[in-house]
CHARMM-style PDB file with segment names, atoms N, HN, CA, C and O in Angstrom:
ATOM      1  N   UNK     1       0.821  -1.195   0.000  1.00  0.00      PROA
ATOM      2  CA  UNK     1       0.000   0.000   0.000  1.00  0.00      PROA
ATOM      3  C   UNK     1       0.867   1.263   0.000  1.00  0.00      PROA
ATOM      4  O   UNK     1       0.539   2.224  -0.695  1.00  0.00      PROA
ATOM      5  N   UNK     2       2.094   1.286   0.852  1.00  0.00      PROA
ATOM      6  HN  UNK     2       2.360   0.505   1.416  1.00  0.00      PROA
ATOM      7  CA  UNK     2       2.911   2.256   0.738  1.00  0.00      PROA
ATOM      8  C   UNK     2       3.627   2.543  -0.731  1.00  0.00      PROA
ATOM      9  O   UNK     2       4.221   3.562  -1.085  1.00  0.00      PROA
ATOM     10  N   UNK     3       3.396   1.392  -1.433  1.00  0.00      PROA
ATOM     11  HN  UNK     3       2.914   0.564  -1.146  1.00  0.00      PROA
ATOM     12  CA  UNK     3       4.050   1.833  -3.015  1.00  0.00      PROA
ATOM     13  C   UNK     3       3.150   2.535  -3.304  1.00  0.00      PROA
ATOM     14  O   UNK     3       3.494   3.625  -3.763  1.00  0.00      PROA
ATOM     15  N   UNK     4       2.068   2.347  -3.219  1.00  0.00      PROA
ATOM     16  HN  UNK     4       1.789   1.462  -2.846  1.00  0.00      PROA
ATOM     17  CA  UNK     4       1.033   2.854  -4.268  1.00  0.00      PROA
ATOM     18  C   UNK     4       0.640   3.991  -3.874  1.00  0.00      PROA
ATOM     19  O   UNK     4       0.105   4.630  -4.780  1.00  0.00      PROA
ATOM     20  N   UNK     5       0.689   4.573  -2.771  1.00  0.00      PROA
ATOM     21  HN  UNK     5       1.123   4.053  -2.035  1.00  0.00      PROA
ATOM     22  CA  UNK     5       0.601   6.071  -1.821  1.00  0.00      PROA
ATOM     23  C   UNK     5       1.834   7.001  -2.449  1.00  0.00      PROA
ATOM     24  O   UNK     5       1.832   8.190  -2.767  1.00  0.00      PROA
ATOM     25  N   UNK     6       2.629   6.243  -2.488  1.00  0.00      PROA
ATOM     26  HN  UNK     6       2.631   5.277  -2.229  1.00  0.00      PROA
ATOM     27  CA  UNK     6       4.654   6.514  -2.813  1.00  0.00      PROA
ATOM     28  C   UNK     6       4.374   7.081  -4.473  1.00  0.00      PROA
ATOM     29  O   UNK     6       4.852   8.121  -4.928  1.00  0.00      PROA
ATOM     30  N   UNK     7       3.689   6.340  -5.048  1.00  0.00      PROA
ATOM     31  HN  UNK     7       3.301   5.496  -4.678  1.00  0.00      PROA
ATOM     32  CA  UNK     7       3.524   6.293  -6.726  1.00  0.00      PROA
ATOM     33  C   UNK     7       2.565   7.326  -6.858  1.00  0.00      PROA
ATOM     34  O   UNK     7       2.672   8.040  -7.855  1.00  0.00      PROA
ATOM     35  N   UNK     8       1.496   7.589  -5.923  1.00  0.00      PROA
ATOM     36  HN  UNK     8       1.409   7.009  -5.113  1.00  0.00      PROA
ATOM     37  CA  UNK     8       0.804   8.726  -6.736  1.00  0.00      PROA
ATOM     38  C   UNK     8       1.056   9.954  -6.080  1.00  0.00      PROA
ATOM     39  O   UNK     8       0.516  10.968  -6.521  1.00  0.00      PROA
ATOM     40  N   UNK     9       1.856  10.018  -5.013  1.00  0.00      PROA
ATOM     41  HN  UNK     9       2.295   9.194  -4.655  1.00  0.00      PROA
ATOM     42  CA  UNK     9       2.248  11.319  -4.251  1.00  0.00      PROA
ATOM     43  C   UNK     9       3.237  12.164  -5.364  1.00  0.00      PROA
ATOM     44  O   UNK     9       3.358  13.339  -5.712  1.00  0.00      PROA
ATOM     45  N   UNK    10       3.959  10.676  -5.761  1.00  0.00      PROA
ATOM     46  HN  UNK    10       3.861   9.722  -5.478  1.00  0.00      PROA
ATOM     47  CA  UNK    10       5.094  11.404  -6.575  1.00  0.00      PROA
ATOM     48  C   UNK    10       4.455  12.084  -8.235  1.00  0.00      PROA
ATOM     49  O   UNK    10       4.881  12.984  -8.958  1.00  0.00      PROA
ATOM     50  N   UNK    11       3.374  11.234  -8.337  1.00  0.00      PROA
ATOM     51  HN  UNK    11       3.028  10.502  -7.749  1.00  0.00      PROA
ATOM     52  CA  UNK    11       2.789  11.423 -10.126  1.00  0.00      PROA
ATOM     53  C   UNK    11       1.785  12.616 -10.047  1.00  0.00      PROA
ATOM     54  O   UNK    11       1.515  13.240 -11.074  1.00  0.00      PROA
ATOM     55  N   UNK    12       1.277  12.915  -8.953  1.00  0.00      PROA
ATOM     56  HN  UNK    12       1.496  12.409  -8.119  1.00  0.00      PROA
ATOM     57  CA  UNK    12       0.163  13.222  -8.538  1.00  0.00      PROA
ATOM     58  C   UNK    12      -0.120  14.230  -9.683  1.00  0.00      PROA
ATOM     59  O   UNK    12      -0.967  13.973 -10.538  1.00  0.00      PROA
ATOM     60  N   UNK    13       0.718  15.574  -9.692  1.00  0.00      PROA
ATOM     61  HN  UNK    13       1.406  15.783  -8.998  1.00  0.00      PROA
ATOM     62  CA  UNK    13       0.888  16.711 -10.258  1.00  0.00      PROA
ATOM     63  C   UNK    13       0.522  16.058 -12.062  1.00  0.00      PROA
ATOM     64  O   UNK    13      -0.371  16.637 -12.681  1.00  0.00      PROA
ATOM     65  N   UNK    14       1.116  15.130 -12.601  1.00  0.00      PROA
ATOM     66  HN  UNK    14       1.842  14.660 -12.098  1.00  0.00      PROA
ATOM     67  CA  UNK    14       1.125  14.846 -13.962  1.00  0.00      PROA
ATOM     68  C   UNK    14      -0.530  13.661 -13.928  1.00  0.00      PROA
ATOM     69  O   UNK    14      -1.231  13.741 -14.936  1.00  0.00      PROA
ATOM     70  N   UNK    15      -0.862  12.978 -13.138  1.00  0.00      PROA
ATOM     71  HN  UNK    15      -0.292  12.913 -12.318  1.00  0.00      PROA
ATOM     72  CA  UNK    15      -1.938  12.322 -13.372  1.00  0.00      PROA
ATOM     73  C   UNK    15      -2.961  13.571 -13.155  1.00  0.00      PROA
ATOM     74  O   UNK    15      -3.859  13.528 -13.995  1.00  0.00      PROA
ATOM     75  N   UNK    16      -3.069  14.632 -12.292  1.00  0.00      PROA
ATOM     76  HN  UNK    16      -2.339  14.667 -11.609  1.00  0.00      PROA
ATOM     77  CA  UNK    16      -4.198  15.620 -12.397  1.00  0.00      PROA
ATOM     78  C   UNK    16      -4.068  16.333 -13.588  1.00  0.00      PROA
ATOM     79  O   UNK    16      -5.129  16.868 -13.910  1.00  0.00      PROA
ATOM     80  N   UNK    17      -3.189  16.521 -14.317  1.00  0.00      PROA
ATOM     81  HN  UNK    17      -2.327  16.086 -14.055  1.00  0.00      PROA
ATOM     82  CA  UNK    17      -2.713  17.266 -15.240  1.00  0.00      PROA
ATOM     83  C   UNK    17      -3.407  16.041 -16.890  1.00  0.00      PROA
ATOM     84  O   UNK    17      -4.035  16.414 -17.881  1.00  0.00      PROA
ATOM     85  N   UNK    18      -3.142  15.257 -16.686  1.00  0.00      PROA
ATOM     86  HN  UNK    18      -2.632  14.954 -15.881  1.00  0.00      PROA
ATOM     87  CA  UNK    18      -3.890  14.176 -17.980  1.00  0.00      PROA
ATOM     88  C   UNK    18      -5.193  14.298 -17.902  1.00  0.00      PROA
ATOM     89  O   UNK    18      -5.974  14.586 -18.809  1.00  0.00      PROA
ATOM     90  N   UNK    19      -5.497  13.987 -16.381  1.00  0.00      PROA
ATOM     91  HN  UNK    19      -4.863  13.753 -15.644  1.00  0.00      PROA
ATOM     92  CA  UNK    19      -7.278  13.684 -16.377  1.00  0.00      PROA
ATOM     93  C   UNK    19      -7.537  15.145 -16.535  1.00  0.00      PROA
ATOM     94  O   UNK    19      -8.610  15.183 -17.137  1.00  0.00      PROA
ATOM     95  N   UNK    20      -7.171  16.267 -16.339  1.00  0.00      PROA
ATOM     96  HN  UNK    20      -6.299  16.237 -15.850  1.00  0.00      PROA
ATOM     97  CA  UNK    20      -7.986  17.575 -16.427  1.00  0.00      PROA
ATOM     98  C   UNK    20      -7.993  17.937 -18.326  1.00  0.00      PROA
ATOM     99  O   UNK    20      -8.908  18.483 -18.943  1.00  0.00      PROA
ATOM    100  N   UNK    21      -6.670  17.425 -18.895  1.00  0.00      PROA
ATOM    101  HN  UNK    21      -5.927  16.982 -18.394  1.00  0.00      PROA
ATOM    102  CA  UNK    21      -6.809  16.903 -20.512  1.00  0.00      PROA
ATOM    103  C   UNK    21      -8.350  16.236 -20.767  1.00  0.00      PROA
ATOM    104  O   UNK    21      -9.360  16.555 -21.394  1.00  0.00      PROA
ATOM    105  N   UNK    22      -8.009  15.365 -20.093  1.00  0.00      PROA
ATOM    106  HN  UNK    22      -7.188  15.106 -19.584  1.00  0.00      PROA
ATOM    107  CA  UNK    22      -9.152  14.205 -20.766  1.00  0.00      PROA
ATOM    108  C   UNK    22     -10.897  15.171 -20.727  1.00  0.00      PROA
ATOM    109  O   UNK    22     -11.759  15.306 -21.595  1.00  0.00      PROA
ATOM    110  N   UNK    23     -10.778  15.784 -18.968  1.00  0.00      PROA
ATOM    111  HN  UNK    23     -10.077  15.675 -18.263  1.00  0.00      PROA
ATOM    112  CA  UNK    23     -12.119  16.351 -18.929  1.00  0.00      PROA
ATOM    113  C   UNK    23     -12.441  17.774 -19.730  1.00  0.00      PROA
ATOM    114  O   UNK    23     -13.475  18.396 -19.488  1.00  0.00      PROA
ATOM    115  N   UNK    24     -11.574  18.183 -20.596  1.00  0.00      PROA
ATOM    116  HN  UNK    24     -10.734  17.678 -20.793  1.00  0.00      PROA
ATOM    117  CA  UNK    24     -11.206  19.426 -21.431  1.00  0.00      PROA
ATOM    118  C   UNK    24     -11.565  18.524 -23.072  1.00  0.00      PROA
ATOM    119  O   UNK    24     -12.388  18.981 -23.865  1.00  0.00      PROA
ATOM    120  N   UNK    25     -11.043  17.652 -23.254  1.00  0.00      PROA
ATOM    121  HN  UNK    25     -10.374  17.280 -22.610  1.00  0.00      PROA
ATOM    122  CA  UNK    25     -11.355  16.700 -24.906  1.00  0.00      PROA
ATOM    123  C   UNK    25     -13.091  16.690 -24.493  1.00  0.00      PROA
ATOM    124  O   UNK    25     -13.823  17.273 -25.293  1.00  0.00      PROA
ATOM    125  N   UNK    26     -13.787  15.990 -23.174  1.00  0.00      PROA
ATOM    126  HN  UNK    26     -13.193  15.516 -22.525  1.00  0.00      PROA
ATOM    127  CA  UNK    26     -14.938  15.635 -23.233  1.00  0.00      PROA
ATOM    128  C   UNK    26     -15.508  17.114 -23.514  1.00  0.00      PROA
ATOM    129  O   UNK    26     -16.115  17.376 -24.552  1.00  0.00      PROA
ATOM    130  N   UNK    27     -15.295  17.932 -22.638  1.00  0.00      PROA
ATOM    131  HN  UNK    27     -14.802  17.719 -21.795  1.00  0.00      PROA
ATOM    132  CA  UNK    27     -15.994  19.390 -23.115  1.00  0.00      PROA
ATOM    133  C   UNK    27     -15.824  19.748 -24.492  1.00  0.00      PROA
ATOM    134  O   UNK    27     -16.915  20.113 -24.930  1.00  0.00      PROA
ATOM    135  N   UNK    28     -14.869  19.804 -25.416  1.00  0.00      PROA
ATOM    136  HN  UNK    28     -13.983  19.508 -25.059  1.00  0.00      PROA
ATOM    137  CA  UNK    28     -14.885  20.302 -26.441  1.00  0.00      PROA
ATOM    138  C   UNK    28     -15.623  19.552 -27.095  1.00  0.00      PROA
ATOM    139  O   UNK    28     -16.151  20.035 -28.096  1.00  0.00      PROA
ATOM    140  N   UNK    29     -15.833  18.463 -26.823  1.00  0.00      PROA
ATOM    141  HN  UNK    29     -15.404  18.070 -26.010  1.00  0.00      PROA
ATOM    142  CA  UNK    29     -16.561  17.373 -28.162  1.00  0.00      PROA
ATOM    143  C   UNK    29     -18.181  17.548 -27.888  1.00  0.00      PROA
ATOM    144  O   UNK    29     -19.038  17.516 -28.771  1.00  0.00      PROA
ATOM    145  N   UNK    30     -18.464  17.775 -26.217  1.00  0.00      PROA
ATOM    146  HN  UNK    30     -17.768  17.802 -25.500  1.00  0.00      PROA
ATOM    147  CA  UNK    30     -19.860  17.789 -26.372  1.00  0.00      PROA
ATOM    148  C   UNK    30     -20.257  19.662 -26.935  1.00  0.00      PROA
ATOM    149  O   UNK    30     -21.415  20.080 -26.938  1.00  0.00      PROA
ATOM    150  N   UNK    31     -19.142  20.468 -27.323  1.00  0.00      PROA
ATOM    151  HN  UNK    31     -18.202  20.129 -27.320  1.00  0.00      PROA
ATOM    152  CA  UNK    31     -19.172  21.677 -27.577  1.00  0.00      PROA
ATOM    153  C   UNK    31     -19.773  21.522 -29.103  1.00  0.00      PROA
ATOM    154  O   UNK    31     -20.855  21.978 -29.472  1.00  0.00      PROA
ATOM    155  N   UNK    32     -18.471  20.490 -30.230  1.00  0.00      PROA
ATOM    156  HN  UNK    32     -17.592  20.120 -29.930  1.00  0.00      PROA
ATOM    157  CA  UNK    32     -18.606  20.071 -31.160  1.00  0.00      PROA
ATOM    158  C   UNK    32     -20.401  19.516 -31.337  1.00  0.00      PROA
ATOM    159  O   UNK    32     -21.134  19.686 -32.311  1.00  0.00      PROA
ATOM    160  N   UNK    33     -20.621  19.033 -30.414  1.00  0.00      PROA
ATOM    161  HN  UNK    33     -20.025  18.894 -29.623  1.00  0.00      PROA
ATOM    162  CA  UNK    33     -22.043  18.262 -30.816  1.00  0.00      PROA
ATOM    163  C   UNK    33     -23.052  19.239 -30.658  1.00  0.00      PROA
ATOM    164  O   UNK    33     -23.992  19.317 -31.448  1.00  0.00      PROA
ATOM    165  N   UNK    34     -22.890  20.120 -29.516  1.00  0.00      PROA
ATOM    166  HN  UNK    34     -22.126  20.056 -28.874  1.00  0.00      PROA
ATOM    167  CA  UNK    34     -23.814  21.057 -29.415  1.00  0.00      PROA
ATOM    168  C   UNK    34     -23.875  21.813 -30.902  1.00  0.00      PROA
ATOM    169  O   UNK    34     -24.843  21.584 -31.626  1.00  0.00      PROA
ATOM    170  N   UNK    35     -22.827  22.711 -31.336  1.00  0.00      PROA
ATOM    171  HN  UNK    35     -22.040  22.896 -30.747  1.00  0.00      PROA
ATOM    172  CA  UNK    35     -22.826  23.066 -32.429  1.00  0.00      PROA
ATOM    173  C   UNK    35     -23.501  22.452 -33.854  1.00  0.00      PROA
ATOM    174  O   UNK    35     -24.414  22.959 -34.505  1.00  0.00      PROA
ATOM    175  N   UNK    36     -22.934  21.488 -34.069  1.00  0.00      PROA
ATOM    176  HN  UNK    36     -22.192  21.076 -33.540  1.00  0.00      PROA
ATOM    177  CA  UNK    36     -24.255  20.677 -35.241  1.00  0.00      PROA
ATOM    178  C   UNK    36     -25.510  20.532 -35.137  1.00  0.00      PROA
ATOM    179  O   UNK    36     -26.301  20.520 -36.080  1.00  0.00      PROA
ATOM    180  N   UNK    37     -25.863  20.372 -33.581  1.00  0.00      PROA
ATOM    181  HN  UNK    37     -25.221  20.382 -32.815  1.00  0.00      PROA
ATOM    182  CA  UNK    37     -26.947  20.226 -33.711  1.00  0.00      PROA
ATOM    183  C   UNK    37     -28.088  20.850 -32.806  1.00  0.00      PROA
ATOM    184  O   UNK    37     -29.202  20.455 -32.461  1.00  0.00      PROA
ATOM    185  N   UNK    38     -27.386  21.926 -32.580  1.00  0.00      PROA
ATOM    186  HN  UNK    38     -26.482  22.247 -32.859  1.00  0.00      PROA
ATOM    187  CA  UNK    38     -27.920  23.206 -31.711  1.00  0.00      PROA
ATOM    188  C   UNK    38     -29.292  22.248 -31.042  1.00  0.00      PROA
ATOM    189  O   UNK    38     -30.341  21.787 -31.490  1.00  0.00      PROA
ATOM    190  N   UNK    39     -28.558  22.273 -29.677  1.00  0.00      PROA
ATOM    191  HN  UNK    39     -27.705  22.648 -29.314  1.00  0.00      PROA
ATOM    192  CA  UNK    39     -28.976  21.049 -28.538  1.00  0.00      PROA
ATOM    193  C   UNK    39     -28.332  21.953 -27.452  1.00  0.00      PROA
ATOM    194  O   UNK    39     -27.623  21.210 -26.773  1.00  0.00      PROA
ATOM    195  N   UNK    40     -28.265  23.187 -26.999  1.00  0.00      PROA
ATOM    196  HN  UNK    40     -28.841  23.791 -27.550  1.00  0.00      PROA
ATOM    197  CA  UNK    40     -27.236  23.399 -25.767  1.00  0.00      PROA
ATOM    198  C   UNK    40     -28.125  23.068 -24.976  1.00  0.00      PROA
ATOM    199  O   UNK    40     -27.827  22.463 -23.947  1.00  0.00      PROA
ATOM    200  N   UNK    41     -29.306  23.363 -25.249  1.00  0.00      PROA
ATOM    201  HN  UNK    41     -29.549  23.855 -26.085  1.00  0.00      PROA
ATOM    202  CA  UNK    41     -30.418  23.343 -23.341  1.00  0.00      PROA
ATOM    203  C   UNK    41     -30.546  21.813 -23.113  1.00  0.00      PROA
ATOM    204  O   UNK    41     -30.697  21.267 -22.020  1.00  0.00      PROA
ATOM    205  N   UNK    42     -30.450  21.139 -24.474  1.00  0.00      PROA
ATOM    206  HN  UNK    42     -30.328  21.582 -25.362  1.00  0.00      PROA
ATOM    207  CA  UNK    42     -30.727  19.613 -23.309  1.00  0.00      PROA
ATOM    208  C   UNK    42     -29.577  19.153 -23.167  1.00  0.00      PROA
ATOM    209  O   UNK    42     -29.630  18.100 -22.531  1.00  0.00      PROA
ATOM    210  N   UNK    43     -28.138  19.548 -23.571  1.00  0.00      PROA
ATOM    211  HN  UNK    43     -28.095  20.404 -24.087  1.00  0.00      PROA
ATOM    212  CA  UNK    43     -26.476  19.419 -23.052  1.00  0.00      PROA
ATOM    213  C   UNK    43     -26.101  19.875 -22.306  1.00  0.00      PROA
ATOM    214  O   UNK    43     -25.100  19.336 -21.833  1.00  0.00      PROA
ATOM    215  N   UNK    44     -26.587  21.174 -21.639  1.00  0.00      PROA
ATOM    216  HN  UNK    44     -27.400  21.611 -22.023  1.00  0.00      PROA
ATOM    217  CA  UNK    44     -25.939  22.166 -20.980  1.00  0.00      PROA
ATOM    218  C   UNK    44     -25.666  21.508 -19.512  1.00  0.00      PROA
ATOM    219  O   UNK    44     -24.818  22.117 -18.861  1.00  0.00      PROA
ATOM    220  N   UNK    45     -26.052  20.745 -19.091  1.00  0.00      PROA
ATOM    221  HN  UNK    45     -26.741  20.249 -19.620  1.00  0.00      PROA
ATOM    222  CA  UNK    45     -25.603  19.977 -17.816  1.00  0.00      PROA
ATOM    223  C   UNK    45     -24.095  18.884 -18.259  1.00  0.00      PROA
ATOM    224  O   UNK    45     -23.289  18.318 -17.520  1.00  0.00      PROA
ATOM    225  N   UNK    46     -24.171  18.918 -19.275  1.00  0.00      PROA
ATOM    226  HN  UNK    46     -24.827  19.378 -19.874  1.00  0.00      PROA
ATOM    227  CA  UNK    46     -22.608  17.795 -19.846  1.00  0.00      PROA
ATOM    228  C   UNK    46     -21.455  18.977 -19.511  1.00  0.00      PROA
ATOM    229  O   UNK    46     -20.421  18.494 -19.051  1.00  0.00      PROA
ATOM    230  N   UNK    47     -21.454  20.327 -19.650  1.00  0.00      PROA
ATOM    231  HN  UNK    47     -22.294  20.719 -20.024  1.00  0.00      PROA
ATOM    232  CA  UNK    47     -20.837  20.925 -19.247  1.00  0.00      PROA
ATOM    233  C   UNK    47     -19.900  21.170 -17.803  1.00  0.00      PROA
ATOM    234  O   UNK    47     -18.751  21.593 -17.674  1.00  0.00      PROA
ATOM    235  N   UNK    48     -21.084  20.633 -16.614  1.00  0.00      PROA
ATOM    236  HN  UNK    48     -22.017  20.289 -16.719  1.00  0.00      PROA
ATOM    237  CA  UNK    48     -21.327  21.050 -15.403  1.00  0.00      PROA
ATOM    238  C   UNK    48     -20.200  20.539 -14.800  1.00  0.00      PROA
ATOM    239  O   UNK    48     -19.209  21.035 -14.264  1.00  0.00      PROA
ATOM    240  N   UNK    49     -20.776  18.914 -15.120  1.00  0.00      PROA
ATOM    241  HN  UNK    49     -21.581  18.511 -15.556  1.00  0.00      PROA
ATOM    242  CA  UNK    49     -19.849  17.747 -14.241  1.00  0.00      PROA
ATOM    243  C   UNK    49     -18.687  17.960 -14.543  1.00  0.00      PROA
ATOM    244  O   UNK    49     -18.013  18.201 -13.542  1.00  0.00      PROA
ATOM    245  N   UNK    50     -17.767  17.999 -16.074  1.00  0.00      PROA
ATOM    246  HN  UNK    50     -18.315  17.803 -16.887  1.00  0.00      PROA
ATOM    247  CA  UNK    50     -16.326  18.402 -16.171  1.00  0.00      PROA
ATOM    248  C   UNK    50     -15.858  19.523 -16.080  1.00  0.00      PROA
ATOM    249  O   UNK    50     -14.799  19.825 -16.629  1.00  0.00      PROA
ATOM    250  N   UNK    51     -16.399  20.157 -15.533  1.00  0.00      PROA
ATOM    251  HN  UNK    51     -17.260  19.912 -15.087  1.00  0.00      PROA
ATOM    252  CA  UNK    51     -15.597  21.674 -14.705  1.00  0.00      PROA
ATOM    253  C   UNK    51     -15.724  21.287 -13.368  1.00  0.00      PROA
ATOM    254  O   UNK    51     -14.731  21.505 -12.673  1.00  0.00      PROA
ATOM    255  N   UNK    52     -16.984  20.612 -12.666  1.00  0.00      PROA
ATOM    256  HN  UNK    52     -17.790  20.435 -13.230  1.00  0.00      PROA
ATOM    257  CA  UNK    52     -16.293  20.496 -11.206  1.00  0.00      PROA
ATOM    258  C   UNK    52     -15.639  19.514 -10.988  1.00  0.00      PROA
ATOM    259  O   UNK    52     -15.350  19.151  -9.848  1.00  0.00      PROA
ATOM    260  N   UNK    53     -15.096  18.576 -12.637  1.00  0.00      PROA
ATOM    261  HN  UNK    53     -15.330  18.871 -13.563  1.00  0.00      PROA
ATOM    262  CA  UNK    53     -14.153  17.517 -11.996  1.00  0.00      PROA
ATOM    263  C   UNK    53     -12.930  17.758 -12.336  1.00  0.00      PROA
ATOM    264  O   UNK    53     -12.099  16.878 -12.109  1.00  0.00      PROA
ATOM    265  N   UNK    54     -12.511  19.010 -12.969  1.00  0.00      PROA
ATOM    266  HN  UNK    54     -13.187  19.725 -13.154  1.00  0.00      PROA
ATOM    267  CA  UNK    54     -11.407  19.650 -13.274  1.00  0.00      PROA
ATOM    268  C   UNK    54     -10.926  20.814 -12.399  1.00  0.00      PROA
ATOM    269  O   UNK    54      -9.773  21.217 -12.252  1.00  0.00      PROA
ATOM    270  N   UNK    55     -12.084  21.274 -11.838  1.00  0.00      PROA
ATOM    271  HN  UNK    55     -13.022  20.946 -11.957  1.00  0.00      PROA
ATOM    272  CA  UNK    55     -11.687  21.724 -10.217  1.00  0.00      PROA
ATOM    273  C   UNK    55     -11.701  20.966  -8.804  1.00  0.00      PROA
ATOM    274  O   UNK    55     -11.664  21.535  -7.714  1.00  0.00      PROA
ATOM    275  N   UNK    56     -11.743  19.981  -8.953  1.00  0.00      PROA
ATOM    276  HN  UNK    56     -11.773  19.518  -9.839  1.00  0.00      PROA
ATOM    277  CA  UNK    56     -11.605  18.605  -8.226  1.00  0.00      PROA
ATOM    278  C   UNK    56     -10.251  18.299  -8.691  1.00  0.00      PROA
ATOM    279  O   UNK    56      -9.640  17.785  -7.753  1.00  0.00      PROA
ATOM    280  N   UNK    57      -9.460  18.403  -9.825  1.00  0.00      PROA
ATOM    281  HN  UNK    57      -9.957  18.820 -10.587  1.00  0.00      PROA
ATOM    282  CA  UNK    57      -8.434  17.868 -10.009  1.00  0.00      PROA
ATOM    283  C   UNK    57      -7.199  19.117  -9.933  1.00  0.00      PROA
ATOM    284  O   UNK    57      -6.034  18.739 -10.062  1.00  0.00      PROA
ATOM    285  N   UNK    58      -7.482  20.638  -9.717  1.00  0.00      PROA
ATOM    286  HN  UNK    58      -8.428  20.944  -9.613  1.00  0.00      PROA
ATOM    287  CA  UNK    58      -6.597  21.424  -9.225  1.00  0.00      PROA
ATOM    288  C   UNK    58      -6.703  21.434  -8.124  1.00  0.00      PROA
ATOM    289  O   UNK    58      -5.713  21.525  -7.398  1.00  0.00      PROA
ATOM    290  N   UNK    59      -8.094  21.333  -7.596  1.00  0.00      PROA
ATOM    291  HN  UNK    59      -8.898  21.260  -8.186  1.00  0.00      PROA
ATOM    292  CA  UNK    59      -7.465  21.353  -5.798  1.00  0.00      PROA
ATOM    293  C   UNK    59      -6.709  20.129  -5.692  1.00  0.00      PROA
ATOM    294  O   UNK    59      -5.849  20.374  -4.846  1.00  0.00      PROA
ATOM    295  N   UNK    60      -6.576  19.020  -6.069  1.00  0.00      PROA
ATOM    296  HN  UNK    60      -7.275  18.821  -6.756  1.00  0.00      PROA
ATOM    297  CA  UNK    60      -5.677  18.331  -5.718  1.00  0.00      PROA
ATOM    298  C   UNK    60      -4.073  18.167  -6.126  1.00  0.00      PROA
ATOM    299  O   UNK    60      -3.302  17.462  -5.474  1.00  0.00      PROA
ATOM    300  N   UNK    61      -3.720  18.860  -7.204  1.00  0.00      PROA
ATOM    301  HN  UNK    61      -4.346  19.433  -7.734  1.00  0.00      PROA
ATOM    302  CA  UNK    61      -2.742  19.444  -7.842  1.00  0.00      PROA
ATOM    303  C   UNK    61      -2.050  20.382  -6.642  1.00  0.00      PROA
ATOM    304  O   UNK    61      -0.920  20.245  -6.174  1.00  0.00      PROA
ATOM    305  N   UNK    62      -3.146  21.460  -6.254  1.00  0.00      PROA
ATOM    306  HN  UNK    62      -4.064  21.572  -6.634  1.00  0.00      PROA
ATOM    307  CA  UNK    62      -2.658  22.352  -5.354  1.00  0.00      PROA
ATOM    308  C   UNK    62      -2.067  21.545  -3.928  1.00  0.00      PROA
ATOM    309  O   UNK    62      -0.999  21.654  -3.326  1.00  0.00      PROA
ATOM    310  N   UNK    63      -3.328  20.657  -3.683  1.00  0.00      PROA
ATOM    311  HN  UNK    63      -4.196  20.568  -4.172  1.00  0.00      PROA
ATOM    312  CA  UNK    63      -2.847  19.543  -1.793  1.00  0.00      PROA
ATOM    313  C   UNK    63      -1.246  18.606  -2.213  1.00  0.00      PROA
ATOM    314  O   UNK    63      -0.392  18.359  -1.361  1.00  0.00      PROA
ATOM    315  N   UNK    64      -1.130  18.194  -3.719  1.00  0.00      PROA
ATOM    316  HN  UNK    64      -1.824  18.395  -4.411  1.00  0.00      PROA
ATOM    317  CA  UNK    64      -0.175  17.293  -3.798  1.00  0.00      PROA
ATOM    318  C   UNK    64       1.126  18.414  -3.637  1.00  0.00      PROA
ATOM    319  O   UNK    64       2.206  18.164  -3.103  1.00  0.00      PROA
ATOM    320  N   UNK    65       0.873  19.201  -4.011  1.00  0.00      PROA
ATOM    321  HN  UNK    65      -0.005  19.403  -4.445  1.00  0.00      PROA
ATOM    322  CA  UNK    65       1.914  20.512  -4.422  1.00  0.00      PROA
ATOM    323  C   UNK    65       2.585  20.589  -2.692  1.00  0.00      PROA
ATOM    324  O   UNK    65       3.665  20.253  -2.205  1.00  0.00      PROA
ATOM    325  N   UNK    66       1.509  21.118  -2.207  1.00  0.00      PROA
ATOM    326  HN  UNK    66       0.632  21.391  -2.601  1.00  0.00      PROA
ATOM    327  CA  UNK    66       1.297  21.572  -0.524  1.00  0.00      PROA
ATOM    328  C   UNK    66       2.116  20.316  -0.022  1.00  0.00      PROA
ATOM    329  O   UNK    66       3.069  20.608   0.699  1.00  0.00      PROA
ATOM    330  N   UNK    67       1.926  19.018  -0.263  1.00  0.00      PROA
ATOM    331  HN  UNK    67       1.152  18.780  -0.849  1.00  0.00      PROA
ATOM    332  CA  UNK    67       2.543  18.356   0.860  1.00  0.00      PROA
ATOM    333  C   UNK    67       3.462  17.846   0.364  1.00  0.00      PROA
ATOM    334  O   UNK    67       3.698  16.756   0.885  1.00  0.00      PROA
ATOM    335  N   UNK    68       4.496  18.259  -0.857  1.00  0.00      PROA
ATOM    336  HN  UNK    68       4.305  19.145  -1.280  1.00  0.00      PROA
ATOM    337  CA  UNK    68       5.546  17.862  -1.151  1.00  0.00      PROA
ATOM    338  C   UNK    68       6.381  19.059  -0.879  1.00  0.00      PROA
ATOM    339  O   UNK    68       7.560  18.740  -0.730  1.00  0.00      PROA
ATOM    340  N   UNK    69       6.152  20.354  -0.763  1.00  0.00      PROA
ATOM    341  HN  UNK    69       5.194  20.612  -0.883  1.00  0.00      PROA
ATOM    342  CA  UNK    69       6.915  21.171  -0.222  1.00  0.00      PROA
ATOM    343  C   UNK    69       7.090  21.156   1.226  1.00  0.00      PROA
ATOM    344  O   UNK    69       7.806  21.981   1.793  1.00  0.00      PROA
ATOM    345  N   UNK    70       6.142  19.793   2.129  1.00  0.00      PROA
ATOM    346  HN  UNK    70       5.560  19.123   1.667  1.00  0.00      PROA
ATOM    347  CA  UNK    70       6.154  20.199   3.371  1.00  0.00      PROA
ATOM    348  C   UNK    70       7.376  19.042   3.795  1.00  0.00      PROA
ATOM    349  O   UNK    70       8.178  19.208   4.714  1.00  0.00      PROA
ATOM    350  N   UNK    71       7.309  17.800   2.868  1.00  0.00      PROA
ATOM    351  HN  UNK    71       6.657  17.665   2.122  1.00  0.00      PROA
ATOM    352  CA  UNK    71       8.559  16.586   2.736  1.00  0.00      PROA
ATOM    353  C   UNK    71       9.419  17.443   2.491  1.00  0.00      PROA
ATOM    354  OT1 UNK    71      10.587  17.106   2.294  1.00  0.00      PROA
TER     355      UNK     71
END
């Protein structure tokens, strides 16, 4: 268990940094779909969830940050 605590303390900064990628591709594509097919009001909640899971993934960027300057 200590590897795996060890492995993402150290990645932490670059795994929040991919997944906040990944939740940035999902926004643009449901952007893309909105656009063709002018749908924002019944999409506009696809928006919601990947911004608070991309601010879910800087505050933790920021805590991994915080407790490697405190090591």
């Amino acid at each position: 268990m200590q590897k795996i605590l060890a492995f993402l303390n150290r990645y932490a900064f670059h795994l929040n940094l991919t997944i906040i990628l990944f939740w940035l591709y999902i926004i643009y594509e449901n952007y893309q779909h909105i656009q063709q097919n002018d749908s924002f009001e019944e999409r506009k909640f696809y928006f919601v969830v990947p911004v608070l899971f991309i601010l879910l993934s800087v505050f933790n960027m920021y805590m991994a940050n915080k407790r490697r300057k405190q090591n």
